[in-house]
N, C-alpha and C positions, 0 to 999 in steps of 0.2 A: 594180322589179328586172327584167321583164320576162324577157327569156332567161335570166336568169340563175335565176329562181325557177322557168320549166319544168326546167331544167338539175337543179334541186337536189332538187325533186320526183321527177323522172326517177331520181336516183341510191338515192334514198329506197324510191322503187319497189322497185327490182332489190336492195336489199338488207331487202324485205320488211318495212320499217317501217311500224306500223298508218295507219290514215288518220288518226287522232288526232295521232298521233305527229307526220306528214309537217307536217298545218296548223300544229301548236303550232311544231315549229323554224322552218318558212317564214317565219312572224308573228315571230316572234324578231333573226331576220336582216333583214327589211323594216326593222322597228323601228329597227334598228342603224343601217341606210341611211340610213334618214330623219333621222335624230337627226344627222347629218353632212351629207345631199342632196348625198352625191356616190356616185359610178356604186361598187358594192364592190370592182372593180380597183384601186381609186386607193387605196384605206383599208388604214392599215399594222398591225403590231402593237403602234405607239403612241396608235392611233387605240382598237385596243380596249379598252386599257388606260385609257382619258379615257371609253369609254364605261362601263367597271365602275365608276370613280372617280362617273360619272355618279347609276349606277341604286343606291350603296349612300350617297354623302353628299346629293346631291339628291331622290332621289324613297325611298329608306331601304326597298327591295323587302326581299322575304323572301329567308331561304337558297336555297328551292328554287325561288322564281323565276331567282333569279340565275345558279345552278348549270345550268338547264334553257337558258339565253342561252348558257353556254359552250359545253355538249354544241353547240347551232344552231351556232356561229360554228367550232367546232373540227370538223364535221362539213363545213359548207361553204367552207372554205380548205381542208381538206385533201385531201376526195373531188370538190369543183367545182373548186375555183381552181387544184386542184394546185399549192400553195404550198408549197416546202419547209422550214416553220416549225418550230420546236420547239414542240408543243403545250403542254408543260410553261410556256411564256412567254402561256400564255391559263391560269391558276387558277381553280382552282373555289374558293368561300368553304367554310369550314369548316361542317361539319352539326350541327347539332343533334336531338334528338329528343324529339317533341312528342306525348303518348298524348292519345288519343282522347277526346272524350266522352259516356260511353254512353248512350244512351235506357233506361229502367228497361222493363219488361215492360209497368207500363200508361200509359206514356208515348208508347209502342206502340201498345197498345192503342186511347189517345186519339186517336192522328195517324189509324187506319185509321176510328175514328167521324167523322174530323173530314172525312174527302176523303169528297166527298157524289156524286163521279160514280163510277156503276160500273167502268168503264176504267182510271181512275186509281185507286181503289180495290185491286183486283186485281192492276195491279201494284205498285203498294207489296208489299201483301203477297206478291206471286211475290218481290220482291227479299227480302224475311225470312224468310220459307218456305226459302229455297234459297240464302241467302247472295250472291245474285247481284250481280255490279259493275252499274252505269248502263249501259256497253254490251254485256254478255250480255245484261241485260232487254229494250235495246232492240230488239236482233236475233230473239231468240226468234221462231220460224215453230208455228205449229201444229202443228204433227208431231212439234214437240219433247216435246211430253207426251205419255207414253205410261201410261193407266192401267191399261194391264193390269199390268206391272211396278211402277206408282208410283214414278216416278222422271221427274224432267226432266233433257233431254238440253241441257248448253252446248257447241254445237260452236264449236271453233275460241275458245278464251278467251284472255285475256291469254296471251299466249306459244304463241299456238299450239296451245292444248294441247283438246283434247276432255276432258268429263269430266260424271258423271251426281249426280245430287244427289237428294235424297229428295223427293216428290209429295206434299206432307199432306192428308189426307184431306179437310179444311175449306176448304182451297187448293181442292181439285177440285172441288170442290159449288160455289167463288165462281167457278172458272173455266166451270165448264157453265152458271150462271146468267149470266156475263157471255157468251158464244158464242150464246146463246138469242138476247139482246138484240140483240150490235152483228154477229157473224154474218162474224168476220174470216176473210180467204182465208188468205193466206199466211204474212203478219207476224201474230203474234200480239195484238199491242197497236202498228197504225198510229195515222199522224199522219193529220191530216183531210185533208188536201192532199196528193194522189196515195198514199196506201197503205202508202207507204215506212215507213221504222222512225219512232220518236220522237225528237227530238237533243236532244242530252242540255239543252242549256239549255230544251228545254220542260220536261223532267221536274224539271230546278231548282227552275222558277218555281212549277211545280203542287206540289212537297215544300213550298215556305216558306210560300204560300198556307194550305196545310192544316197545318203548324206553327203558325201565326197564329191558328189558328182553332183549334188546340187547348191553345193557352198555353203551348206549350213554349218555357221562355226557354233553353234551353241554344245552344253554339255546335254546331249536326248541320245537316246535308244528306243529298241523297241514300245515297250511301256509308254514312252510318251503321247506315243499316238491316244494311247487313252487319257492320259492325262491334258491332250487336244481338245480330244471329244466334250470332257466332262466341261474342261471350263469356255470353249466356244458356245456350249447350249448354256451355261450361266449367263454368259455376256450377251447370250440372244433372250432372256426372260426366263427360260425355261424354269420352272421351281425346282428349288434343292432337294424336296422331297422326292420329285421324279426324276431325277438325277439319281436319288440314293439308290432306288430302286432298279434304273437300269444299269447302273452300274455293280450291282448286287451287292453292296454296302450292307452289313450288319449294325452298323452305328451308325447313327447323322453325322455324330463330329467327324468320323472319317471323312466325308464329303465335304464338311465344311472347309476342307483343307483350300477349296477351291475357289471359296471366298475371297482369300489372302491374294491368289494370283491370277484372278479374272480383273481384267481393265475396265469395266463398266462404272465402280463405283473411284476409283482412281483418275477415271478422264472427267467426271462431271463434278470432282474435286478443287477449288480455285487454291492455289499454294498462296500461302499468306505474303509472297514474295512479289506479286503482281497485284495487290493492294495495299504496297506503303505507298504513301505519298511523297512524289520531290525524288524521284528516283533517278541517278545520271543518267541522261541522253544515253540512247544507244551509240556504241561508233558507225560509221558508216562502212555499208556491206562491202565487203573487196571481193572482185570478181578472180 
């Protein structure tokens, strides 16, 4: 794409889109390009319409892959190419929604026995301790923990947003034994190669590694550790309001996702199956 992907990046920029953000549409629009090998000038609104035909009966992508290709293409015809298109004639595919699936407490427990290096240990647990996304973790600077207050600070989180989360005490005791050892400057938990943060597909590979080794056959990645966090403190009282809040949630409903799959209101549920009456004898247990 050449000028046209500094172009698009450029515009990306200036309207403050993460860096995340920028690479995921850029790879989107290449994609588009390529699948055609012509310059994106040339490609019409029948062109994308052959390319969604593409990505849902040939290669059968998920909803939010698909949807995420739109935002790329409707983002760049309308603020690079300045095309006066009706966006409406690029559709997003319909949503579905798909609840998490939670790691148990000592499934947890397993995954932090199972990561055998201190660094990656630590953070793991900084992500469950504090609910933290992949890229708060990875960003973290030393300075962000502060134990005289017990609280880490995520500056600058999804949306922008600053916001402080609670220090657990056993967090701080792994984190002074991990600062003994590797003796980090700035970033809290660098990559070996120049200091910088950790990207996020190291931190993939080092979660499924130690998933592997802890026999966890669920479908979880990084992410879930927050999705741990959130609905363990449901299931222990916590209110969803303060929930929403350390988890830096701009909506409730977001949060209330957590609802659906914390077990608290599930276990003190009686299924109407163990209230008929006259129900067959159970068989008897075989050893």
């Amino acid at each position: 794409m050449g000028q046209f992907r500094d172009r698009m990046d450029e515009e990306l920029r200036i309207r403050g889109y993460s860096a995340s953000t920028r690479e995921c549409y850029v790879r989107c629009v290449r994609n588009f390009v390529r699948h055609f090998m012509r310059p994106p000038d040339q490609l019409t609104l029948e062109h994308i319409r052959q390319y969604q035909l593409h990505l849902t009966r040939d290669r059968h992508v998920a909803w939010t892959y698909f949807n995420q290709v739109v935002c790329a293409l409707r983002f760049f015809y309308r603020e690079v190419l300045k095309k006066n298109w009706e966006v409406r004639h690029i559709p997003y595919q319909k949503t579905g929604r798909k609840l998490p699936e939670i790691l148990s407490p000592e499934e947890v427990a397993a995954l932090f026995r199972a990561t055998g290096n201190l660094k990656h240990r630590a953070l793991f647990m900084t992500m469950y301790a504090g609910g933290l996304r992949v890229s708060e973790v990875a960003h973290l600077r030393v300075t962000d923990i502060d134990p005289q207050r017990m609280v880490i600070r995520i500056e600058q989180g999804k949306g922008r947003k600053d916001r402080y989360v609670m220090l657990s005490p056993y967090l701080h005791a792994v984190l002074q034994e991990y600062a003994k050892a590797v003796h980090p400057d700035t970033v809290l938990f660098p990559s070996r190669a120049g200091g910088g943060p950790l990207s996020p597909r190291s931190i993939y590979r080092i979660f499924v590694r130690a998933k592997t080794r802890a026999h966890i056959h669920k479908h979880v990645y990084p992410y879930s550790l927050r999705h741990a966090y959130a609905t363990h403190l449901l299931e222990h009282g916590t209110n969803l309001r303060v929930i929403q809040l350390l988890l830096g949630h701009r909506s409730l409903r977001t949060t209330q996702v957590y609802t659906q799959v914390a077990d608290t209101q599930l276990q003190a549920t009686q299924s109407p199956l163990d209230r008929l009456p006259d129900l067959p004898s159970l068989p008897p247990a075989t050893s």
